[in-house]
N, C-alpha and C positions, 0 to 999 in steps of 0.2 A: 753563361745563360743557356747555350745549348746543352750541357750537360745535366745542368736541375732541369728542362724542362723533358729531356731523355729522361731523369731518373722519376719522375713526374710520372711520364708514358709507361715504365718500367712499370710503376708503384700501380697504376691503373690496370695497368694487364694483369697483375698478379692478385689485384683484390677480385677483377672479373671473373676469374676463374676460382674463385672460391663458392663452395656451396650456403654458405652462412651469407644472411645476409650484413654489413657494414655499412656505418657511415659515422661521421664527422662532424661538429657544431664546432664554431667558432668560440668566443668568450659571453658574444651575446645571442647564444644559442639559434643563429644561423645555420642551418647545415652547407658544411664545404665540400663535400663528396659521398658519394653515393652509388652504389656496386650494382652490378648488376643482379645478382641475388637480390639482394632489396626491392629492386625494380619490383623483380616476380613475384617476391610476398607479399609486398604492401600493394601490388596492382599502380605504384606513382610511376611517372618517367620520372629521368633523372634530372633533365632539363627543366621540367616541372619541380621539382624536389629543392633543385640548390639555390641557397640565397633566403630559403622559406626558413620561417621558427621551426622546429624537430618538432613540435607538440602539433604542429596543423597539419604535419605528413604521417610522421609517427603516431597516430592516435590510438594509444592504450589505457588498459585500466587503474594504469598510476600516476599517467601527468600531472594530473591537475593537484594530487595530493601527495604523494611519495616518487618525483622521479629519478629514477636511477640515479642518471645526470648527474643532476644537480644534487644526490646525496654523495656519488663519487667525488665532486669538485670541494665541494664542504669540508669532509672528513677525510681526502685524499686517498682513500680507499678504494679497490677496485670491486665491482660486485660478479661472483659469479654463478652463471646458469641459476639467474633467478624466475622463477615459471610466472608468466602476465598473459593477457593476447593484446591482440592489438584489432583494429577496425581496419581494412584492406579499402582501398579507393569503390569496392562496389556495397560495404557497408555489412559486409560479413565477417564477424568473431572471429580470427585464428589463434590459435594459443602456441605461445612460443616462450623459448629460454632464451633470457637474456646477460649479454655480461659486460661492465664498461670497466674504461680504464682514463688515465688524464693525457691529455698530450700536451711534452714541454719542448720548447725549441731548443736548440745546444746548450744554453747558457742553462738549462733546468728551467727556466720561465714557464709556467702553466699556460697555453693558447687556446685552448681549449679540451676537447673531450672526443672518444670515440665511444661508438654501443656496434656491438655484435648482437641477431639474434639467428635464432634455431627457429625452421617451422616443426614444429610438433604436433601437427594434423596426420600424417603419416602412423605416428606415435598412437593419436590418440583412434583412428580407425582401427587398428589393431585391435588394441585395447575393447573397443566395440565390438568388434567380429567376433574377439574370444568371447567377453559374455553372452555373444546370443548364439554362443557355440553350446554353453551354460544355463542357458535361459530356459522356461519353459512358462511363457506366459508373464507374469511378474516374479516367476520364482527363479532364485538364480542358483543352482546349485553343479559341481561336478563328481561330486559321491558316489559310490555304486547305488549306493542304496534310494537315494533321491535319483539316480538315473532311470532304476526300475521303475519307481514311480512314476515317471515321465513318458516310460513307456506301455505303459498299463494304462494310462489315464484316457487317453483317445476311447477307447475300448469302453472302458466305465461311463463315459458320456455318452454315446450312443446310446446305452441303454435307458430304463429310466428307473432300474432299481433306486430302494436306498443305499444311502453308503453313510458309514461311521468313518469319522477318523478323527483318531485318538493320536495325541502328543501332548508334550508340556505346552503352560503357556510361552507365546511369543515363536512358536516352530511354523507357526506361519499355515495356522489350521483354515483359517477364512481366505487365502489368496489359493488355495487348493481349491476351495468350495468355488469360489470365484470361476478357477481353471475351467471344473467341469462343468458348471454352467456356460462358459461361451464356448467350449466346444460340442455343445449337446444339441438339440434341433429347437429346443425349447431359447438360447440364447438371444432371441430378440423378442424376448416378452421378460418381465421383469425380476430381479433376483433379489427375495425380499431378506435382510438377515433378523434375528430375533436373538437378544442374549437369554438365555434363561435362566439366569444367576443373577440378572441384572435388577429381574423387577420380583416386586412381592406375589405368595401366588396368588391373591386377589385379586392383583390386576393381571398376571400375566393370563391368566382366561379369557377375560375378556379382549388384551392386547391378540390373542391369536385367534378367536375368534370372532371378535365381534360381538357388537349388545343390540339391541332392539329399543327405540323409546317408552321408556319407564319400565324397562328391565330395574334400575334404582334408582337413588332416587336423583342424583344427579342425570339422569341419560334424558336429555333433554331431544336428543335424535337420535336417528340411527347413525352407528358409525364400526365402518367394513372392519373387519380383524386382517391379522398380519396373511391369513389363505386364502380370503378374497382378494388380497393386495398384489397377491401373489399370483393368480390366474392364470393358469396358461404357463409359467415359466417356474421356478426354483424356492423355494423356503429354504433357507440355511440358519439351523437350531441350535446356536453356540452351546456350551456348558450343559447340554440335555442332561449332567449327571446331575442337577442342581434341582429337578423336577419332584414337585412333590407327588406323593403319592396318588391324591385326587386328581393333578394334571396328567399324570401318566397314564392312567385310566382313558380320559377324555381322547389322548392323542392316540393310545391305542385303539379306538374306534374307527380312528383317520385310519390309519394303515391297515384296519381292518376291512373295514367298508366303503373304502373312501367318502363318507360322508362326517361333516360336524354339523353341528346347533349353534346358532350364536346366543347369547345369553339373551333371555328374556321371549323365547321361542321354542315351541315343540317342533317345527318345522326346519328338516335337515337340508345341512346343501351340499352336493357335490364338489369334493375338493378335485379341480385339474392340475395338479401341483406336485411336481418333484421335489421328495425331502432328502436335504441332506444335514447328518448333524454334527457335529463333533464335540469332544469332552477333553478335559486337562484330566480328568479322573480314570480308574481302571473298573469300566464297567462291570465287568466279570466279578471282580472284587467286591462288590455293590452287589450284585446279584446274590452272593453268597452271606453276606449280611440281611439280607431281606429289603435292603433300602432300596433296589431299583427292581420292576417288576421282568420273571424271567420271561414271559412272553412278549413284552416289550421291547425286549435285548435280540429275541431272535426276530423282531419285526425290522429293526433298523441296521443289524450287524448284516444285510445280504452281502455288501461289500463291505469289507476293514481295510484300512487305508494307513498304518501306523507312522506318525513323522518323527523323523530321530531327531534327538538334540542337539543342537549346533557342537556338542563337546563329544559327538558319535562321531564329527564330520567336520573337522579342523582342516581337511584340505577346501574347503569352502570360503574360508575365513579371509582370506587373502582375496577370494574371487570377489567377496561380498564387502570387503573395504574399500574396495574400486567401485564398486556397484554406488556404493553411497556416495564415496567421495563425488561423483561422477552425478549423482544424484543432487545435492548440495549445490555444488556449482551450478548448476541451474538454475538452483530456486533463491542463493544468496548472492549468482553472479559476481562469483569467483574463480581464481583458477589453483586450487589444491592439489599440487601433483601424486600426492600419495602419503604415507605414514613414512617414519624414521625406521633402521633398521631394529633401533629399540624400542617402538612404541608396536610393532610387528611382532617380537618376541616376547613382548607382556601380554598382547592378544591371544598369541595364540599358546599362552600355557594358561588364561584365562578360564574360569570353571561357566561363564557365562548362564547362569541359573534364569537368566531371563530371554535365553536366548538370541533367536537374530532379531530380535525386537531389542533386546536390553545393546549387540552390537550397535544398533543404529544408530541408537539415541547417546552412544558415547562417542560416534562420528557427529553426531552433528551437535553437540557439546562442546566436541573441538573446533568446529568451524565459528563458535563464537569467538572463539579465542585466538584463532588464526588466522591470517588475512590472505597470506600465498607462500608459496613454497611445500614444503614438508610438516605435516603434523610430527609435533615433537614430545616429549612424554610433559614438556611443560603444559600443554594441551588440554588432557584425557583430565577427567573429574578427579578430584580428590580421594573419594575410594579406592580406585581403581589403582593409583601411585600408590596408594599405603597396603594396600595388597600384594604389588608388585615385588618381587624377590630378587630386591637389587642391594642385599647387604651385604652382598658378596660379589664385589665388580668381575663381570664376566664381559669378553669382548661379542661383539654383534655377530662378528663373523660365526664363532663358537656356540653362540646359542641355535645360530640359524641351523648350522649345519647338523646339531645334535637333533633340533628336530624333522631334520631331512630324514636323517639314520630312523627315527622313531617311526617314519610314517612310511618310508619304505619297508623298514621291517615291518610292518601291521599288514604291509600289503603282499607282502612274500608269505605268511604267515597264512592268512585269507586266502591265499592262492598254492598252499600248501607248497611253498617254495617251487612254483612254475615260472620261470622269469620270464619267457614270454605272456602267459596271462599276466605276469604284474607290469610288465611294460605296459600292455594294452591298456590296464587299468588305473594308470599313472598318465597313460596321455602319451606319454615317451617311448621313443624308437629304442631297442630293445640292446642294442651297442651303447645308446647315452645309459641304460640301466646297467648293464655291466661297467661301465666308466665308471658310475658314481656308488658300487660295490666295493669299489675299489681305492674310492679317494676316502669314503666313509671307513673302510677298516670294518663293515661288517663279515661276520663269519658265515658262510654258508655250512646249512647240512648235506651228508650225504644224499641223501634222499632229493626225489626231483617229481613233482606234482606232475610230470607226465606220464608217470609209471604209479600203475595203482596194485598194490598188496593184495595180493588172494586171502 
């Protein structure tokens, strides 16, 4: 007896000093022991804890429907580092990995069950800091080129030029306009957006203007346009390449004089109203066709603003699958730890024509299909697998690493092979970029971007 109850004491010391947290349910899911890890993440004593059902102490996302446990005890299987949170005694979310296994007495008899879990708030701060290391308002980007942006943008808002900004759809042209309205002084008066591709131009005159009562024959009252709406704070002019020629006129008056007419009035009003527009089209290009007027172009280009494609900007892509995932879990009240190594390697050789708009919506496609763990390419939409260039089995490790090689050389290239600027521009201590020169098998040139050619 004194020997089990030593190995007992033994067994207790060595689970206490474990960082994970531990514990034990009997057959009818009692809990029989309880670590002192556990204590700390779930906030229970242990004295409090033993003798209770797991599910009234432990309380996670899968009790009541899939738990561990009880799928370990079923199928005799162990699960591991499966990602859930749990509810801590003060009734705070922590997201943790879990992993069970069965316990049998000598004879092999099943007596029950143990669960290990991980806290993964550490993890998941991390993960936070670096985005809004990346962040810039709602934009989450680490690009040189979207860095610029970022830092040019303070500057642009202060002012109250216009500003154009051009990119495809879905590159995230209205969360820019957005940007520089709340950092502008204008920010707490209101930022009106207006698509202009959206409406026909019959009504879009009147949509920005305003009509006066029996302007037609419907205008039963007055009713303000999108620049009285707008007052005092921002207009933002989606698709302004979409403008017909009679509207273009009109709004060139705005930026002329700052004054409009609403329909059904000779009587002008003063617009107090910062305009900003953007287009999926190449204005210039318009211009030279006759379709967009050239002094219109020079009214609204005082600033250009250009946003590259997410296929410019594939070290993004990774940043911005956590973004969503991270995003998702929120609003579906899930715990998604991330993408598979192969659902990572069809992303990012993806041509993404719809952009970070067309990413999103293939994250949160997977999240219908997913419950916890890893998104897997069983996941991602249907097009996207039969686009995917898997007919030729390549290992995860091998794709990943080929596109390491791809994007560090883009970035040595860019930096006219200076391996300190490309550290710098990689995020990376300039030793880790010489290491992984090295494991990668790229060649360097002669030639060193810190010596310049006469």
């Amino acid at each position: 007896m004194k020997t089990e109850n030593k190995n007992r004491d033994h067994l207790s010391t060595i689970l206490d000093s474990i960082a994970d947290g531990v514990f034990t349910v009997d057959k009818n899911w009692l809990i029989t022991s309880f670590n002192r890890a556990a204590e700390k993440i779930t906030g229970v004593k242990r004295e409090e804890a033993i003798a209770q059902p797991c599910c009234e102490v432990f309380r996670t996302s899968i009790c009541e429907t899939n738990c561990a446990l009880r799928q370990t005890t079923q199928t005799g299987k162990p699960i591991i580092d499966r990602a859930i949170y749990i509810i801590d005694n003060d009734g705070k979310r922590i997201p943790v990995s879990i992993s069970t296994a069965l316990l049998k007495d000598e004879n092999g008899k099943v007596i029950g069950g143990v669960e290990t879990f991980r806290d993964l708030s550490i993890v998941e701060e991390l993960r936070k800091e670096l985005e809004r290391q990346y962040s810039f308002e709602d934009i989450i980007s680490k690009s040189p080129a979207m860095q610029q942006i970022f830092e040019t943008l303070p500057l642009i808002a202060q002012s109250d030029s216009t500003v154009l900004i051009e990119g495809e759809s879905g590159t995230g042209k209205e969360l820019l306009a957005r940007a520089i309205h709340n950092l502008s002084h204008r920010s707490t008066e209101p930022l009106v957006t207006v698509n202009c591709g959206a409406l026909p131009d019959t009504l879009l005159e009147s949509e920005l203007f305003g009509y006066k009562t029996g302007a037609f024959t419907d205008a039963k009252q007055d009713k303000p346009g999108r620049f009285a709406l707008a007052e005092g704070g921002t207009i933002f002019l989606d698709e302004i390449g979409d403008l017909s020629p009679a509207t273009q006129v009109k709004l060139l008056r705005v930026l002329q004089d700052g004054y409009y007419e609403p329909l059904g009035t000779v009587e002008p009003k003063k617009a107090n109203v910062r305009i900003i527009t953007a287009t999926n089209r190449h204005l210039s290009m318009l211009v030279e066709k006759k379709e967009f007027r050239l002094d219109l172009y020079y009214r609204i280009n005082i600033v250009q603003i250009e946003m590259p494609p997410l296929r410019e900007r594939r070290e993004d892509i990774p940043l911005l699958i956590d973004h969503f995932i991270n995003k998702f879990n929120k609003l579906r009240n899930k715990l998604i730890t991330g993408v598979s190594p192969d659902v990572l390697s069809i992303l990012m050789q993806h041509s993404f024509l719809g952009n970070v708009r067309e990413l999103e919506n293939i994250i949160e496609h997977a999240f219908v299909l997913c419950n916890e763990g890893h998104i897997g390419i069983e996941h991602l939409p249907t097009e996207i697998r039969h686009h995917a260039q898997l007919s030729q089995p390549v290992s995860a490790s091998k794709t990943l690493s080929n596109l390491e090689s791809e994007f560090i050389l883009a970035s040595l290239k860019r930096n006219r092979w200076n391996r300190l600027e490309t550290a710098k521009e990689l995020g990376i201590h300039k030793s880790t970029l010489f290491r992984k020169i090295k494991k990668l098998g790229i060649v360097l040139p002669r030639e060193d971007g810190r010596y310049k050619t006469k």
